[in-house]
C-alpha positions as CSV (number, residue, x, y, z in Angstrom):
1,X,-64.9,89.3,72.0
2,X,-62.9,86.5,73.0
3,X,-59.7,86.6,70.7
4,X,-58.4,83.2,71.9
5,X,-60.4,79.7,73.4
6,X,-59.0,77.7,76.8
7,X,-57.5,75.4,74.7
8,X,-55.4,77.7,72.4
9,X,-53.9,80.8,72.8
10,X,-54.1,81.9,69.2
11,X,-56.7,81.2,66.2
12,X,-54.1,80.2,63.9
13,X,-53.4,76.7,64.0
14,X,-50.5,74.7,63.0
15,X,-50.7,70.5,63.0
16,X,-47.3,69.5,62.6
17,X,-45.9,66.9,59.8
18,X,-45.7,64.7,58.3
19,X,-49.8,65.9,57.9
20,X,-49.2,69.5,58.6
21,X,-51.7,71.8,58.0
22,X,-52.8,75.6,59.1
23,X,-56.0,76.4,59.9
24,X,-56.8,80.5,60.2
25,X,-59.6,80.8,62.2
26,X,-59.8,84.3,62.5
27,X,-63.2,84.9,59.9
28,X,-66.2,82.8,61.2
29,X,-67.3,83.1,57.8
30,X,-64.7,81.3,56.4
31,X,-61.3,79.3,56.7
32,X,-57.9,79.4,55.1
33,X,-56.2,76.2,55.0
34,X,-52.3,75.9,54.5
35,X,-50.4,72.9,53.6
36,X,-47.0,73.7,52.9
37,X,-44.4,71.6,51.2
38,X,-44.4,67.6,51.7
39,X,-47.6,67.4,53.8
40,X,-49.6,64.2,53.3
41,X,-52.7,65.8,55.2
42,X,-55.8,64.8,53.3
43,X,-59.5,65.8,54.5
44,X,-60.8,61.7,54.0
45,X,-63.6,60.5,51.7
46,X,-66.5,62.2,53.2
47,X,-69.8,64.2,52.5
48,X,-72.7,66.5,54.1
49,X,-76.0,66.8,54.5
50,X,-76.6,70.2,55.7
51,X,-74.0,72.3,53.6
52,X,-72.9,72.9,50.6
53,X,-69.1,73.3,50.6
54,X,-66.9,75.8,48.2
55,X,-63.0,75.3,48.0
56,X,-61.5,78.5,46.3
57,X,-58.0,77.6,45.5
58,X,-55.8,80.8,46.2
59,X,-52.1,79.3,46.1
60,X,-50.6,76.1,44.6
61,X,-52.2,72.8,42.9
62,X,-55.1,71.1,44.9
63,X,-56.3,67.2,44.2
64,X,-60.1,66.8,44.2
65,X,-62.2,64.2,44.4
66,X,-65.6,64.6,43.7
67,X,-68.0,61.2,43.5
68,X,-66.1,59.1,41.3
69,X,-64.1,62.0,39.4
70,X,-60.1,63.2,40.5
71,X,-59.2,66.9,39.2
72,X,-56.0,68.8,39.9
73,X,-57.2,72.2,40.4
74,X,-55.5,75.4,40.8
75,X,-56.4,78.8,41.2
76,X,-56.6,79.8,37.5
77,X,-57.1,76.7,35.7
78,X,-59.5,73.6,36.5
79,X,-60.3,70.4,34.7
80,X,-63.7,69.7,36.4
81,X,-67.4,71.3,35.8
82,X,-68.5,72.1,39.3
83,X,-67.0,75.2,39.6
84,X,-67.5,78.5,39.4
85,X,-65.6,81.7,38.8
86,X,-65.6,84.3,41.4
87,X,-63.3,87.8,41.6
88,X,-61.6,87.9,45.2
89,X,-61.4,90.9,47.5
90,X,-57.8,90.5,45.8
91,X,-59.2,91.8,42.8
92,X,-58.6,88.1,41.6
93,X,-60.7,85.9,39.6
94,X,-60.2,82.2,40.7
95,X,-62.6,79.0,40.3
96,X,-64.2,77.8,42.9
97,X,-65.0,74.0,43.1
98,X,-68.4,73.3,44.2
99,X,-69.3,70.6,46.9
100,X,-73.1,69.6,46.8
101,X,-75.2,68.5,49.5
102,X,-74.6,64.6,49.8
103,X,-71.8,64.5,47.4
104,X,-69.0,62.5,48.0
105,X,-65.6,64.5,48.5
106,X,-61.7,64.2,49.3
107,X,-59.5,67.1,49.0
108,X,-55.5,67.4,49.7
109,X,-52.3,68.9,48.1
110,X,-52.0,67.8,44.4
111,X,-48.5,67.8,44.9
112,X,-46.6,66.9,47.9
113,X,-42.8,68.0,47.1
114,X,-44.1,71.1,44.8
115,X,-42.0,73.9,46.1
116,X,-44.8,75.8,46.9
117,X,-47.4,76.2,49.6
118,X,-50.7,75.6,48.8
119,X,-53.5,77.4,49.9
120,X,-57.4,76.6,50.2
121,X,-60.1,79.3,51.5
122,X,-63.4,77.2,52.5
123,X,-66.7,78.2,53.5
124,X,-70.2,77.1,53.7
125,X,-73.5,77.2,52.5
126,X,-75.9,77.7,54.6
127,X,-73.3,80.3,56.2
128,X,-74.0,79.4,59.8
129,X,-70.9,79.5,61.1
130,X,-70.8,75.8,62.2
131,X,-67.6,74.9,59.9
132,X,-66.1,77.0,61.7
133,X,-66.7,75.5,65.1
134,X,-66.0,72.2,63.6
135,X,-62.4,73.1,62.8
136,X,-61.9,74.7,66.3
137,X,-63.5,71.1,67.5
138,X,-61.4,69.0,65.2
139,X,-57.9,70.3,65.4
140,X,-58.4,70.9,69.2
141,X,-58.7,66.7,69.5
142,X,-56.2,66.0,67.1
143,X,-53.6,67.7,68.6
144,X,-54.6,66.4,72.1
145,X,-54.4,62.9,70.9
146,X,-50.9,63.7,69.0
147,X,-49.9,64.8,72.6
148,X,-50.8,62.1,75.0
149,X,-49.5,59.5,72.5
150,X,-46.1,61.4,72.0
151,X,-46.0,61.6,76.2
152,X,-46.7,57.7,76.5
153,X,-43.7,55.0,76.3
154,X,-46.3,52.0,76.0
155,X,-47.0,50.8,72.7
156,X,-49.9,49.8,73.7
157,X,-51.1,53.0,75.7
158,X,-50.2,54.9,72.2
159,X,-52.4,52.6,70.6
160,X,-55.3,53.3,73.1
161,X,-54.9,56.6,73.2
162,X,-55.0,56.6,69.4
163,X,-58.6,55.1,69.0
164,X,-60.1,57.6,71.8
165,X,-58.6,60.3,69.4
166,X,-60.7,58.7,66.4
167,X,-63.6,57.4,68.6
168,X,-63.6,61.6,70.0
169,X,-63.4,62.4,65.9
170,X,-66.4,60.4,65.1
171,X,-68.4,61.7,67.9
172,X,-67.5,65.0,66.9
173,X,-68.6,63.8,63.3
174,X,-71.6,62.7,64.0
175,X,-72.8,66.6,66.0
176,X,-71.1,68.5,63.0
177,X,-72.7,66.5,59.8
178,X,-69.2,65.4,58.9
179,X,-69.8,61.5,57.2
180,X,-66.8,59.8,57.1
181,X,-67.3,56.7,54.0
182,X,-66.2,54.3,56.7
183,X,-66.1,51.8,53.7
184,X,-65.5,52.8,49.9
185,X,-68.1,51.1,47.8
186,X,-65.6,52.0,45.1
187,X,-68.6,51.6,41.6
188,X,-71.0,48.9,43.2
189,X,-74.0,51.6,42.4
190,X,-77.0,52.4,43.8
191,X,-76.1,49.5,46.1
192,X,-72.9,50.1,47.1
193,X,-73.4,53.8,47.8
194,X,-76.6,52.4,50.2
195,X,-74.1,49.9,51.7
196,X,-71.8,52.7,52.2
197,X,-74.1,55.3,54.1
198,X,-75.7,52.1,56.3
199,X,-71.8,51.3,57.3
200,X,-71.1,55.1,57.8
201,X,-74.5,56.0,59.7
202,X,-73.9,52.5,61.9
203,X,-70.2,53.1,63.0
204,X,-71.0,56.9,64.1
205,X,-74.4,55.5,66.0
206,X,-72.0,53.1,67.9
207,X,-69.6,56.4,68.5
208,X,-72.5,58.6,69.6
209,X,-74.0,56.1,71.6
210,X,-71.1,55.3,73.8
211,X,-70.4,59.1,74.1
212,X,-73.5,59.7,75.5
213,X,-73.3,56.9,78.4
214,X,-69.6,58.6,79.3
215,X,-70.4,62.4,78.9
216,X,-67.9,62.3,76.0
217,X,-68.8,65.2,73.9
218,X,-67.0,66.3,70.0
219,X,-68.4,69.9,70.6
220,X,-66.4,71.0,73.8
221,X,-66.4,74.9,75.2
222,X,-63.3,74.7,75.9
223,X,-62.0,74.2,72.3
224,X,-63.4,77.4,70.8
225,X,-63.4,81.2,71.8
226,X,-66.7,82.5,73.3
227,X,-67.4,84.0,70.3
228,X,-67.7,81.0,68.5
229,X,-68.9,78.8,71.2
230,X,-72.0,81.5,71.0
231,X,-72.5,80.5,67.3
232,X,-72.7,76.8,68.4
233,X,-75.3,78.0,71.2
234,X,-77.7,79.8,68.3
235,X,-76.8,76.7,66.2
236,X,-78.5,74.3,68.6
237,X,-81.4,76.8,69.9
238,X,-82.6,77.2,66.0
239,X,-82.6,73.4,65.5
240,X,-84.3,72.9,68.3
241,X,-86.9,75.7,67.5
242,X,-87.3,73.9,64.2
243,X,-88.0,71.0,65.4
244,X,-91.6,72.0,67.3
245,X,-92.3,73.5,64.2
């Protein structure tokens, strides 16, 4: 098995700050987020069609949104109802908050300046092993965009090079069933919800689109270890299959 991917030579991976984050990548059946002390990293106002999403909080204070509701979760207390309590290989019990199909969702440190750092474990279900390959995906064109715009003097080439990182995201987005709510309907209702996945659905068409006509691809072989790049590969055949079904 692959232990590493072209891109990086280890499967931990650090973002630096001010929206610093670790990603250990080393279980394809789940991931361990770290944010330690005074990172602003937040995951975005998004949702998923596919998978439902569990966040067990192991370390620290975590701020959750879920639809319209804001918790502050830790790993032994919790102040919202989708959750569940599970006892980790640690011999540990700890809630887990629950993240429906199609349910709306932002997550980051409750806390920036606590003097602790705060861990996350998330996986998936189904457990297909395609979170994984998003995070490989994710972090691999984040940190290539933080590294051409830190090697560019032009303001303006920085601020180029900054939309190809999100227009590269929102490709990647659109192949992982990541939604980004490109606009926050923010209580408008049944309307504004409708509004929000048209806007959402529209702006990662465009992304796709223009992807397509310049071979510009969010899942890359090169990001991910051969391992995981396999998972992708069994991803893709099974939908595929499905589809003649």
């Amino acid at each position: 098995m692959s232990k590493t991917s072209p891109f990086f030579s280890t499967r931990i991976i650090h973002r630096p700050h001010p929206e610093a984050v670790t990603y250990d990548l080393t279980s394809t059946s789940h991931t361990t987020i770290t944010f330690p002390i005074n990172s602003t990293w937040s995951s975005g106002l998004h949702w998923h069609s596919n998978h439902t999403e569990y966040l067990e909080v192991r370390q620290g204070a975590v701020k959750v949104t879920l639809g319209r509701e804001t918790s502050i979760i830790t790993a032994t207390d919790y102040s919202t109802q989708n959750s569940l309590t599970k006892v980790s290989e640690d011999g540990q019990e700890r809630k887990i908050v629950i993240v429906e199909k199609g349910f709306r969702h932002e997550w980051s440190r409750a806390y920036a300046n606590d003097r602790i750092d705060v861990i996350v474990r998330e996986s998936t279900d189904p457990d297909d092993g395609m979170k994984t390959v998003f995070f490989w995906c994710v972090n691999a064109i984040v940190l290539e965009g933080i590294d051409r715009i830190g090697s560019n003097n032009s303001k303006l080439r920085r601020q180029l090079e900054g939309l190809i990182t999100e227009w590269k995201l929102m490709i990647l987005f659109w192949e992982l069933d990541n939604w980004p709510v490109i606009w926050d309907s923010n209580g408008w209702g049944e309307l504004g919800r409708w509004i929000e996945s048209v806007s959402t659905f529209g702006v990662l068409v465009i992304a796709m689109v223009l992807g397509r006509v310049s071979s510009v691809k969010g899942v890359t072989e090169k990001y991910m270890p051969s391992d995981v790049w396999k998972i992708h590969l069994l991803s893709c055949h099974k939908a595929e299959k499905g589809k003649w079904k």
